[in-house]
N, C-alpha and C positions, 0 to 999 in steps of 0.2 A: 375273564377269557380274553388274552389277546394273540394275535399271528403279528409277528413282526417281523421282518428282513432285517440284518445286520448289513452296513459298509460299511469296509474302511481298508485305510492301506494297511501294508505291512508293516509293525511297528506301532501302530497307535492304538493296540490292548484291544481291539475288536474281541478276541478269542475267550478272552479275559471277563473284559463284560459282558458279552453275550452270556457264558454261565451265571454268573450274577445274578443279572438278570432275569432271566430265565427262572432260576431257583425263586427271585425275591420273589414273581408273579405264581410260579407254581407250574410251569409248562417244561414242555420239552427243551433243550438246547439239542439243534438238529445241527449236524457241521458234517458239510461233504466230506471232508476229511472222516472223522468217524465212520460212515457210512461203509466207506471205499473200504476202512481197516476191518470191519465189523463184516460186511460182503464176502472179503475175503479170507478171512479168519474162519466164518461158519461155510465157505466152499459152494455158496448158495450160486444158481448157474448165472447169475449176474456177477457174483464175485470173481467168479471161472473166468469167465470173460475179460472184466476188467484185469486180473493177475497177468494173464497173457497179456495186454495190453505194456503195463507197469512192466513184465518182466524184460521188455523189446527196451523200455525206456522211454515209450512214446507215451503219451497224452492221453488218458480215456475219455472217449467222443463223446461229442456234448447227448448222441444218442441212448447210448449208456447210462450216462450218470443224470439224464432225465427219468430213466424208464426205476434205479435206484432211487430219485425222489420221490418219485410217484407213488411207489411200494413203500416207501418210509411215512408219506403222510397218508396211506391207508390204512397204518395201524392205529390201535383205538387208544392208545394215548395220546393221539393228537388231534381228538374231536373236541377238548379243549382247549384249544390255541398250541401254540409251539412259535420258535423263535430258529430263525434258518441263517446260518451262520456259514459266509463262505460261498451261497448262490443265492441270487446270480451273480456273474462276474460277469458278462458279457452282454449284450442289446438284446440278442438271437433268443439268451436264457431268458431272458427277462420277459420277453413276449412267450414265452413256451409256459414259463411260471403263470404269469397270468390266466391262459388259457386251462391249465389243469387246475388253478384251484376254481375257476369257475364249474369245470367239470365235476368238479371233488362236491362242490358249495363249500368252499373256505377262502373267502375273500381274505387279504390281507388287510390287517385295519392301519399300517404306518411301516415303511419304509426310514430305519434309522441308521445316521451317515454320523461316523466320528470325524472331526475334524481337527487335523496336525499337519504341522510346517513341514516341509521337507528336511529341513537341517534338524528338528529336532527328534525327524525319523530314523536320519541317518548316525545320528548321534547312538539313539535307544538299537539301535539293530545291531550296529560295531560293537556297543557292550556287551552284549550279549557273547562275544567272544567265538562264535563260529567259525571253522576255517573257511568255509566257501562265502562269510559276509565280509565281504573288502567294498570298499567304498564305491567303486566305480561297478562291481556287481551290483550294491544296491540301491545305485543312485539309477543302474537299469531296471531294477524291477520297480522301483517309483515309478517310472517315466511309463512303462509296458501297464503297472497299475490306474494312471492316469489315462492312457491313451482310451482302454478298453473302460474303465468305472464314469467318464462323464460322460457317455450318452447315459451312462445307469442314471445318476442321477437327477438330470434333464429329464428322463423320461419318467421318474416320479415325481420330479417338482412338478411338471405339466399336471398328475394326476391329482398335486393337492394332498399326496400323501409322504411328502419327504419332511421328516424331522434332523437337521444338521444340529449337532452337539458340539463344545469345544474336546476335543481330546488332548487337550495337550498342557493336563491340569493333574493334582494329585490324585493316583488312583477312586480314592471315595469321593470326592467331588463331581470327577466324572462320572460314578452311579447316579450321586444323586442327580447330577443336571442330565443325566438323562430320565431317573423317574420323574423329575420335575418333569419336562418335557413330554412323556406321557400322558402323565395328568393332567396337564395343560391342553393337552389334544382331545381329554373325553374318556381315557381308557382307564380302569380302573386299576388301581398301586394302594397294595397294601400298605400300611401306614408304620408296620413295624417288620426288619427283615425275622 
């Protein structure tokens, strides 16, 4: 059984291993994104809500897409751990998370942070070939991800639960130094995916 938070910026395969992951362990892979498509897709009145939101083109509030996590980790396939992909992203989430999984009784057992250069973000993101990633778009959402993700991370190194991984290695490397990194902490990683 384990809970673990996903960080990382844009580009450095967070999305990617998080399912991995998730799969190698046997847990859920929880990603706000899914949530929000899934909300809205089944019309549920949080989905509602959130739609009008997205349809304005505005932000869905972090009050919303709290009351969405909260209903996601009430279901019962995540009374054996699960892996949250995508929040928190911000200080506010971060103490909100904490408070509901004490409420829940579902501590988080590690906090894991990929870790890649800027230049060999902006490199993996250009590839990718999109028309709205031009360089100086994502050399702002770097800076907009840095601004908001180091108190994140400061305020799990404080807690003694931040695992930093290198991301900026070949895909399977990076699983494994992150299972390594697991195991290293206490948490149990099956031995074969």
């Amino acid at each position: 059984m384990a809970r673990l938070i996903f960080l990382g910026p844009p580009g450095a395969g967070k999305g990617t291993q998080a399912q991995i992951v998730a799969a190698r362990l046997g847990i859920p892979h929880i990603s706000t994104g899914d949530i929000l498509r899934h909300a809205v897709a089944q019309k549920t009145a949080l989905g509602v809500q959130a739609q009008d939101y997205m349809d304005r083109g505005a932000l869905v509030p972090d009050q919303l897409l709290e009351a969405m996590i909260e209903e996601r980790l009430r279901q019962p396939d995540t009374q054996s751990g699960w892996l949250l992909d995508g929040y928190p992203r911000t200080l506010p989430q971060a103490v909100y998370l904490d408070t509901l999984l004490s409420l829940l009784g579902q501590p988080y057992d590690r906090a894991l942070n990929l870790e890649v250069g800027d230049e060999t973000l902006v490199g993996r993101l250009l590839s990718r070939g999109r028309r709205d990633d031009t360089e100086p778009v994502i050399r702002h959402r770097l800076q907009v991800y840095r601004d908001q993700t180091a108190p994140l991370i400061d305020f799990y190194q404080q807690r003694h639960h931040l695992l930093e991984v290198n991301g900026d290695q070949e895909l399977d490397l990076v699983t494994q130094s992150l299972l390594t990194a697991l195991s290293a902490a206490g948490l149990s990683v099956p031995s074969t995916p």
